[in-house]
N, C-alpha and C positions, 0 to 999 in steps of 0.2 A: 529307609529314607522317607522323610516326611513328602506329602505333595507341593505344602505350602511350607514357606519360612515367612514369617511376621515381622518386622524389624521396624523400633520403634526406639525412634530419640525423645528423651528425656528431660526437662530440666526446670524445675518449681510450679509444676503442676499437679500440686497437691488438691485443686478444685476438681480437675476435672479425670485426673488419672483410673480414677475407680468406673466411672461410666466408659473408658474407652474398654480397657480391660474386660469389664461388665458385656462390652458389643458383642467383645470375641469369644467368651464361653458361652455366650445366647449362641452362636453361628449355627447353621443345621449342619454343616461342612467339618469333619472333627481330626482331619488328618492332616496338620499342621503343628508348627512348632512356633514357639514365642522368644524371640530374642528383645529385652530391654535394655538401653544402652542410657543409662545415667548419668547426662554431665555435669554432676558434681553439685548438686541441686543443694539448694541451702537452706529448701523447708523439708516437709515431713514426707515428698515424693517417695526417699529411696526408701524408706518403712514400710507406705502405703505398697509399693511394686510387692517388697518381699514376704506381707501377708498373705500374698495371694499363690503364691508359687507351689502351694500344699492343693490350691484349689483347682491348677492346673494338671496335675498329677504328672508332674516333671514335664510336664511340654513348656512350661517357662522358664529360658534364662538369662538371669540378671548380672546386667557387668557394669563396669562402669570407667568411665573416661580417666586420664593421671590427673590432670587440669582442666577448668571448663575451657570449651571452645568456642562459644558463641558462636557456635554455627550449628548446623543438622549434619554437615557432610560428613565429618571425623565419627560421630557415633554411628551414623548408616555403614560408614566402611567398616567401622569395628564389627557391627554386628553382620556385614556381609560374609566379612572372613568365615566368621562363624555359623553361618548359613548352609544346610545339609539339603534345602527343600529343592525339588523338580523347579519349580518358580518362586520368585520374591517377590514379598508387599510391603513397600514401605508406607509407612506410616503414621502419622503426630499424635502424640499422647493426650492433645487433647480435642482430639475430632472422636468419631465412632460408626460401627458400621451398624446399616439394616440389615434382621438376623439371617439373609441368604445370600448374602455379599458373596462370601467365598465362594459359594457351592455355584452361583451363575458365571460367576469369573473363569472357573477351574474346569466348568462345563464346557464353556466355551475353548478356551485356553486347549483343550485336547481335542475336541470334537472339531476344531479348523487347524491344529500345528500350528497358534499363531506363537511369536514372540512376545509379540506386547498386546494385552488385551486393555481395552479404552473404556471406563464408564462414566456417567455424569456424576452431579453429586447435587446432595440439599443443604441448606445452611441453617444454622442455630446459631441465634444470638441472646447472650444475657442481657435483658433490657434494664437491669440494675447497675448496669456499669453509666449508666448515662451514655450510652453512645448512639447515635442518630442510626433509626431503623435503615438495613443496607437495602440495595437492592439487586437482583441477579442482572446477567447479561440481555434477558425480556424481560426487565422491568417490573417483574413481581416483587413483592416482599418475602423475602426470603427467610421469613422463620420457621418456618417448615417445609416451603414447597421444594420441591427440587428442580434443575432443569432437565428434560428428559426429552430427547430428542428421538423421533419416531425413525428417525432411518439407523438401518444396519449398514456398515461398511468390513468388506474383507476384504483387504489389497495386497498385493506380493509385489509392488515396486514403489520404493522409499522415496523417488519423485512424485508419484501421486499421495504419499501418505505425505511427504511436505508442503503438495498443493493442497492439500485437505485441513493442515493447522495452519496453511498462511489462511485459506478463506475461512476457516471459525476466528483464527487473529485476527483477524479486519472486523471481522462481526463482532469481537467483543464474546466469542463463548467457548473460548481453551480454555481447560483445565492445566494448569503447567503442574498440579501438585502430586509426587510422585502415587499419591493413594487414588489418585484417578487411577494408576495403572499397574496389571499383573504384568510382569518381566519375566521371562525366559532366567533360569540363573547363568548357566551356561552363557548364554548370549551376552550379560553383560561380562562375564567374566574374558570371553573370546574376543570381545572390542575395546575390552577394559575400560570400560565406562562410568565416571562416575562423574560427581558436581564437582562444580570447580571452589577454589576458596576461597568464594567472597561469602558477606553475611547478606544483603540483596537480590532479591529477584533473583538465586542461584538455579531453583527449581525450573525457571523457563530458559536456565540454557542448559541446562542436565536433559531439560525434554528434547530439546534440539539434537542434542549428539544421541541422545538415543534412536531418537527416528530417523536419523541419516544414514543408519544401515539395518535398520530391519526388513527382512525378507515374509514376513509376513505379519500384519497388522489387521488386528478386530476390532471396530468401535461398536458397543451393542450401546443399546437406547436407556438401560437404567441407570437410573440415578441410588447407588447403592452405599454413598455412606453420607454421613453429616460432618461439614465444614461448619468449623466455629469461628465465629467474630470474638476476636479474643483481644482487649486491648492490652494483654499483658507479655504479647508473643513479641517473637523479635520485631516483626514487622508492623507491630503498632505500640511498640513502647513509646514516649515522649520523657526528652531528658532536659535539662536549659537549653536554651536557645543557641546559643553558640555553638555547645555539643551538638543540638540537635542536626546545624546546617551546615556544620564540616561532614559529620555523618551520614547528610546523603551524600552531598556532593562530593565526595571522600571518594562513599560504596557506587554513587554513578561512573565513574570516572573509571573505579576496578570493574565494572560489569561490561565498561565501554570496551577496556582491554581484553575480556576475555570474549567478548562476542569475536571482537574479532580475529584473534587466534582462533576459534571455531571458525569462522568462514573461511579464513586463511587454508586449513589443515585437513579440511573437509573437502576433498575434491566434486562433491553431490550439491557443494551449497557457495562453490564459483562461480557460478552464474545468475545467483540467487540476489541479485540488489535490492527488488522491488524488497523482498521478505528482508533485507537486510534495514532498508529506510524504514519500515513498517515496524519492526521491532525498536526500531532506534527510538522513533515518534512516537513511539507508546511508554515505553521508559522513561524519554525525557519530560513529559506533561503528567507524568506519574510525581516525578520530580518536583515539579511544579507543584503538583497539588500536596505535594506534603510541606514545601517553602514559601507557599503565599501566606500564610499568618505570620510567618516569622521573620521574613527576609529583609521587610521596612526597617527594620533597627541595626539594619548593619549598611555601611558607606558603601558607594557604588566601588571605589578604591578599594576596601578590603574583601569585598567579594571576587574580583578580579582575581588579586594576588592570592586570594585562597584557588579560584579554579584553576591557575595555572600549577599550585602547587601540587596537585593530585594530577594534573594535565597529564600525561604521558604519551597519549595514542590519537587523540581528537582533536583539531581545530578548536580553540576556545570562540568559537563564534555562537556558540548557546548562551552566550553572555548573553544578550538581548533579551529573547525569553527569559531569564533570570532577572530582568530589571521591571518585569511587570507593574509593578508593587513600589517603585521605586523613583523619583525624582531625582535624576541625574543634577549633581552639583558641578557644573563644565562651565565653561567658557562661552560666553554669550556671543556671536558672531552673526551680522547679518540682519537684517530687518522684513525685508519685504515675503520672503520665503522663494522657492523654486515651484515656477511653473510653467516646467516641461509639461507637453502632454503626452510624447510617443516616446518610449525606449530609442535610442540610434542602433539604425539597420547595422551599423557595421559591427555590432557586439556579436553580429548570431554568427552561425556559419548556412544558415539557412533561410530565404525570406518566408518561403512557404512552402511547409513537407504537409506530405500525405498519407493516410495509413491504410493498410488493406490487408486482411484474410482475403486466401483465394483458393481455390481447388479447382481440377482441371480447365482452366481458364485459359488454358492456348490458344484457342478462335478469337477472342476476346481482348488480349492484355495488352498487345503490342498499340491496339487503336486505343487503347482508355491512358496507358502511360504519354503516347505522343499527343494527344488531346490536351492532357494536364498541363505538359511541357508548352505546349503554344499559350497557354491560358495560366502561366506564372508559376509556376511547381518547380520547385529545382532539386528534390529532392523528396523518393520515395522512400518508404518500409513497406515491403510486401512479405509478406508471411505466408507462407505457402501449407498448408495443411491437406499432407497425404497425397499429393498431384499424381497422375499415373500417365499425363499425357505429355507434352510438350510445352507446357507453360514457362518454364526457366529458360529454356531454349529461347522463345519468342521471342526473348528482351535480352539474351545475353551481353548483347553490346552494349547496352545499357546500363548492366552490372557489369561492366569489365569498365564502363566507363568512372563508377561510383554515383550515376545519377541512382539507381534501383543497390538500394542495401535490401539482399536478399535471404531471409530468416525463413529457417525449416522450423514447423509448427505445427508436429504431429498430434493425433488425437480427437478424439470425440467433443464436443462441445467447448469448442478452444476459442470462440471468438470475445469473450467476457475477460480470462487471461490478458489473451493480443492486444485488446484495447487498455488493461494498463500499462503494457510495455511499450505501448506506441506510445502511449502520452508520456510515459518518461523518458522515453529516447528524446521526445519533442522538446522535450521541457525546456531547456536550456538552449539547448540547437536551435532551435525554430524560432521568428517572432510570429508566425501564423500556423495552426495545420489543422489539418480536417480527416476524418476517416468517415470515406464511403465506398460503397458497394463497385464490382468490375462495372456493375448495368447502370450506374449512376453516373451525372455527367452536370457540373457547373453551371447555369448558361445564364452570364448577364445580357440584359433587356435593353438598356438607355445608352452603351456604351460599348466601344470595341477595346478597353484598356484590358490590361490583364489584370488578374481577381484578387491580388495581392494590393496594385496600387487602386481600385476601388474599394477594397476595404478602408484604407487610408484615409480617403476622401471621405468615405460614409463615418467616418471617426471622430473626422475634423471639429467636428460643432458639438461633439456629443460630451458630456461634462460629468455622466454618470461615476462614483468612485468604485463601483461592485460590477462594470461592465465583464461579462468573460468570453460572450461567443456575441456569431450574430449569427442569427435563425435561419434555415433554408427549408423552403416548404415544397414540397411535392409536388410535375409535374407529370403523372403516369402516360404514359406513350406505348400503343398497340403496337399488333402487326401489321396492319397494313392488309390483313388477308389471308396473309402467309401461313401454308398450315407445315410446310419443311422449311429445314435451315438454309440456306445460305449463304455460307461463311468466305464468298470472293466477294462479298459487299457489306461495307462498315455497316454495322450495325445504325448509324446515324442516320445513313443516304437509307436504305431501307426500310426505318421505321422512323416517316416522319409524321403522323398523326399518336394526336395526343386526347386527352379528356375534356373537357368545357371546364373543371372545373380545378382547385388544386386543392390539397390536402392541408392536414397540420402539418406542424414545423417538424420537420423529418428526421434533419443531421445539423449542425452546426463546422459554422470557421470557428475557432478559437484560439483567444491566449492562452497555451499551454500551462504557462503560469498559473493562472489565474483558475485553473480548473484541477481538480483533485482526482475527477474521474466519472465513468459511465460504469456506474454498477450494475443498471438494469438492465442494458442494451445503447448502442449509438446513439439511440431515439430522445435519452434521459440522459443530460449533465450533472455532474456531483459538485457545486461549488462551493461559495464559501462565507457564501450571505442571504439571506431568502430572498433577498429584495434582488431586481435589475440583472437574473440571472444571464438573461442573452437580450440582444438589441432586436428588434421584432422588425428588421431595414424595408420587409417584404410589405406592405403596409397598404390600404390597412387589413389591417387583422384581427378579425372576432376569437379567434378558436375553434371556428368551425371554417368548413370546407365552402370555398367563395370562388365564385368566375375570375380567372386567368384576366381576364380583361379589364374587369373593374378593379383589381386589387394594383395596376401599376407598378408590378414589381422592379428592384432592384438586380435580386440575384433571384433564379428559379432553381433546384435541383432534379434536372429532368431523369427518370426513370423507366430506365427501358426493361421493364419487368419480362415482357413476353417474350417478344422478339418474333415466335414462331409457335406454333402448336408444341411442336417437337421439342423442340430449346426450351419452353417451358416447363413440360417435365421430365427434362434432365435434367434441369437446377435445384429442381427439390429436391432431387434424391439427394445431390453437393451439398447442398445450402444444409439439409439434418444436420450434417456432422458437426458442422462448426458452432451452428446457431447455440447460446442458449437455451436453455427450457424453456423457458421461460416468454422467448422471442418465435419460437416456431407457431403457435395458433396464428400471429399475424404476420406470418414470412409463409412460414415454408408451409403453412396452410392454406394458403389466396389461393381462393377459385381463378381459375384460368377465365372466365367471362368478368370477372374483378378487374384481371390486370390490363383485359385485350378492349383497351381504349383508345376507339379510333373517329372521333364525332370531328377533329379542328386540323386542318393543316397547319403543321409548324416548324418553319426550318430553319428559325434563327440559330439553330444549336450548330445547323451545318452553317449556314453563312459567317459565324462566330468560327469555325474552327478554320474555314477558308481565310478570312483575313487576317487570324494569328499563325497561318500557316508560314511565313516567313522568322517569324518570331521564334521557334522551335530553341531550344535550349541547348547547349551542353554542360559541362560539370562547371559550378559556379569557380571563377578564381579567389581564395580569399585571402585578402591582405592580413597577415598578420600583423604590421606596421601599423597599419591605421587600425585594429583593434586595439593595441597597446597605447596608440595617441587617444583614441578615444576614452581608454579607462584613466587614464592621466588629467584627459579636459572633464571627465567626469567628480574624477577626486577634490579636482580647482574647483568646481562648482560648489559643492557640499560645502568645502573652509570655508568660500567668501557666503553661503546663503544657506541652511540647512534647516531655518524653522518652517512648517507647515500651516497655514492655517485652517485647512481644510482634507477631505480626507480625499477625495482626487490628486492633489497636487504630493500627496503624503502617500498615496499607494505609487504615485508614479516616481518619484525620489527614490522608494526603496525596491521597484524594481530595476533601476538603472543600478543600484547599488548588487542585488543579487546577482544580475547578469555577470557584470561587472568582476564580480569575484567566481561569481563559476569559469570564465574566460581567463582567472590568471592559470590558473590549475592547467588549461589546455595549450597557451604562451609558454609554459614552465615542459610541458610534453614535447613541444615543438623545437626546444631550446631558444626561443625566439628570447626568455630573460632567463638571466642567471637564478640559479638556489637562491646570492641575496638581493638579487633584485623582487623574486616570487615574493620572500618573505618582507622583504618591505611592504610592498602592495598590499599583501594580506593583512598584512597589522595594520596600515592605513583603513583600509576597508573594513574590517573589523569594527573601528575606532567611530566612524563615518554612520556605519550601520547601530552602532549602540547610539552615537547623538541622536540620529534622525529619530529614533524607534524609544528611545527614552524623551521625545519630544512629542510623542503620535500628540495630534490634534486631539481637545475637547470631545470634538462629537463620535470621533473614533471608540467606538464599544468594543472591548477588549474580547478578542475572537473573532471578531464581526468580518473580517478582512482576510486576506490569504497571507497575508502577509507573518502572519505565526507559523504556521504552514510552513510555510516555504522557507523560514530561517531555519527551524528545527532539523528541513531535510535537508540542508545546507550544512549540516556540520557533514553530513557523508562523502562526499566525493573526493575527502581528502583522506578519508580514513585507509585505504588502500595504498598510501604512497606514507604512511607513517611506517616502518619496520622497529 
């Protein structure tokens, strides 16, 4: 039995067939076997294969398909059948390997028992085809380089090997193509795993089921074979225009159905939304970028009735994105445009949620949740990461009430995760929320309102269209003295000395909307314009570190770092686990004379918590009625007014509209409207959101805005309720 089986599909690659061939008897690796699978090539391929097969000395054999396939999957299965080796490598006939590909794979592959062994790859392009020089996922040019990434990974649970492709997805540096990977054969044949039958983007949902049950996974760092830029492959041919734009939107629409039969089927990838939106958003602007040359010459009208014709399984709400390029021929209505400025409260079910990682935090949690609660919170996410002490307990009435939605958040360096699952819990539920630490604490300056309706006020006047948070700047607050803990006295009443001076902008409130995410840490927003990323209310504001007093703040986020000698380090030891890498030199590295500042008396935090101490919260009532009336006076609005003339007045239209529809979906869970009343709305809204967005204003730069964003992840929340 061979070590290796080789399985290569085939089909009018008569350019490049001989170099790939060529890789595989250079290889220093000799104990393999060559299966070529032919489908039905209609140049001089199947000649070229079978001069060679005297030079493999019977380790190559040649088959071939009854009819072509246009696909890889039918010729991979043929030649799996046919597959005798310990591991399979699949292949393209017209990529090629470097001459010790096999022997590092096959090394590895035994030397850990993985199943699938992961390596990079380098790219070659013919620059005679006229095709514009590509570039890799770092941004090199990629005619020779490869990418090769310095770390080694050995995993034995299929959650971490899917938390490790969703973060290279997000970065831009998966390889979905099966020659990145050695396979166990066994292992596919016991899960029965193969591609599914589309001609698109098959290879990254093949990668998908394969990683959802391996038990043991290698990524080593080289980059061991060469990817061609081939514009004559399936996935860069060009045919007319017509063909060409039924063709994706055709293959989009089957890739849409098969994803989600894989998440469906896949009980490892049920809970997996973020990775499910992520994947969705990368194929649909893949989409995109193959239909914006072409898409202008076809009528807003016959693009419709084509994506519904392929429609099966998704929401036709990616119309939008698909009218990029495009001048809606509608009905002219309205003159002056809409100029709401706030989304209506009553669309959320939440006015302002909060997010939190926490670990042993039972001394702690019970005063920072009822803190919140007086100070306009109506709703937490606490994620609890590894607790060993009484933390859940603390607050149980809390969580039995539904104010505290409480998520178990095992694991090493989980706080990077938790903060996207926070913000897309938020996204739709919330019109406010913020994630900060158990030792961090709100405290407005000029006012006793609660922090929801001064954000309001601090909004009133402000006209920016790219606003997404408003800034909160650091307060660090001593102990007092204190070199033990405490814990029969709030933390608050205890430590009320603070620093002279206050920090940078620390944490933000934000539109959830309106923000994509904190990739680096809390400290840094991911938004969706470079311009007016956060409102700076704390003012003024250099950048640098300024006296409490002169700066007249707004909102402060006071930070109670130490608390105690002792309290101080025991939160480092908590705070590792969760922190990112990344985030630990300026967390869970602070010198304890750093944090132990104690120069200013200041208790407005506690006079603040005393007089909202009345105000204390329980689980908010939400009308479902007057959300349904609101998306109805929302619908009225757009008929009689829908043009924009400016890009504020045009971000806020369309996010009345997005809420708007992610609300009917949870009206429709509630039974609050019928199946035809749901689907009325949604075609309305649909219809509503294509004017407005086939109207975006002049100055509007296509991207520039969240609002593409957030249509694209809007086709999801319905995909789960299609059968």
């Amino acid at each position: 039995m061979p070590s290796i089986s080789i399985i290569i599909p085939a089909y009018n690659v008569e350019k490049y067939i001989k170099k790939c061939l060529d890789s595989i008897l250079n290889q220093t690796f000799t104990d393999y076997e060559v299966i070529v699978v032919d489908d039905c090539s209609t140049d001089k391929t199947y000649s070229i294969i079978q001069s060679y097969i005297p030079k493999f000395n019977n380790k190559l054999t040649l088959l071939k398909t009854d009819k072509n396939s246009g696909m890889a999957k039918i010729p991979r299965s043929i030649g799996l059948k046919q597959a005798k080796g310990e591991y399979v490598y699949f292949f393209d006939a017209d990529d090629y390997l470097v001459p010790k590909a096999l022997e590092i794979m096959y090394k590895n592959a035994k030397e850990y028992d993985a199943d699938v062994v992961y390596c990079g790859k380098k790219y070659t392009v013919d620059l005679s085809n006229n095709i514009k020089m590509q570039l890799d996922s770092v941004g090199i040019k990629c005619r020779d380089e490869g990418i090769e990434d310095k770390s080694m990974f050995i995993l034995d649970d299929p959650n971490k090997v899917l938390s490790l492709f969703f973060y290279s997805l997000k970065r831009n540096n998966i390889h979905n193509e099966p020659a990145a990977k050695l396979v166990r054969r066994q292992y596919l044949i016991d899960y029965n795993i193969s591609a599914p039958n589309i001609a698109l983007s098959d290879d990254q949902l093949w990668t998908i089921i394969l990683l959802a049950q391996v038990k043991r996974f290698v990524r080593i760092p080289e980059a061991l074979w060469y990817y061609r830029i081939n514009p004559h492959s399936i996935t860069h041919s060009i045919e007319s225009k017509q063909k060409f734009i039924e063709k994706y939107i055709s293959g989009f629409f089957a890739w849409i159905q098969e994803l989600h039969n894989i998440f469906k089927s896949q009980d490892i990838l049920k809970d997996k939304s973020d990775m499910l939106y992520t994947l969705i958003r990368r194929e649909l602007y893949r989409l995109l970028d193959k239909l914006h040359l072409y898409i202008s010459d076809i009528s807003l009208k016959d693009l419709y009735q084509l994506c519904n014709k392929y429609n099966k399984t998704v929401n036709s709400f990616i119309l939008p994105l698909l009218l990029k390029n495009i001048k809606a021929d509608l009905i002219t209505v309205g003159k002056d445009g809409i100029q709401m400025t706030t989304v209506e409260k009553e669309l959320f079910l939440y006015n302002f949620s909060i997010g939190l990682i926490a670990k042993d935090e039972g001394h702690y949690i019970r005063e920072w949740v009822e803190y919140y609660l007086h100070a306009g919170v109506d709703h937490f996410f606490i994620y609890d990461n590894d607790s060993t002490d009484n933390q859940k307990e603390a607050i149980q009435d809390y969580i039995d009430q539904g104010i505290v939605e409480y998520i178990m958040w095992p694991g090493k360096e989980m706080q990077k995760p938790m903060m996207a699952d926070a913000i897309e819990k938020a996204r739709y539920t919330s019109r406010y929320f913020t994630m900060v630490d158990v030792d961090e604490f709100i405290v407005p300056y000029h006012t006793d309102d609660d922090i929801p309706s001064i954000i309001d006020k601090m909004l009133e006047n402000d006209n920016r269209p790219f606003l997404q948070a408003v800034g909160l700047t650091w307060a660090i607050y001593g102990t007092n003295g204190a070199e033990k803990a405490d814990y029969s006295t709030p933390v608050l009443d205890r430590c009320p000395k603070r620093d002279s001076i206050f920090k940078r902008v620390a944490k933000y409130i934000m539109n959830p909307r309106m923000v994509k995410g904190c990739p680096v840490s809390p400290h840094k927003l991911e938004g969706f314009s470079p311009k007016n990323r956060y409102l700076m209310l704390n003012k003024p504001h250099t950048g640098i570190d300024q006296r409490l007093e002169d700066s007249k703040p707004n909102l402060i986020l006071n930070h109670y770092r130490a608390k105690s000698k002792e309290e101080f380090e025991k939160s480092k030891v908590n705070r590792h686990s969760a922190l990112v890498i990344g985030d630990r030199e300026n967390n869970g590295g602070t010198d304890f004379a750093k944090a132990d500042k104690n120069l200013i008396e200041d208790r407005r935090a506690i006079e603040y918590r005393n007089i909202r101490k009345d105000a204390i919260m329980t689980k908010k009532e939400i009308s479902l009625d007057v959300i349904l009336e609101t998306i109805k006076k929302i619908i009225s609005d757009i008929k009689q007014n829908y043009k924009t003339e400016s890009r504020k007045p045009y971000n806020d239209t369309m996010e009345r509209l997005l809420v708007s529809y992610n609300r009917i979906g949870y009206l429709k869970d509630k039974e609050v409207i019928s199946s035809e009343e749901y689907d009325r709305l949604k075609e309305q809204l649909e219809f509503d959101i294509l004017l407005v967005y086939s109207n975006k204003p002049k100055d509007v730069e296509p991207n520039s805005t969240w609002v593409d964003y957030e249509i694209s992840r809007s086709t999801l929340p319905f995909i789960n309720s299609a059968e």
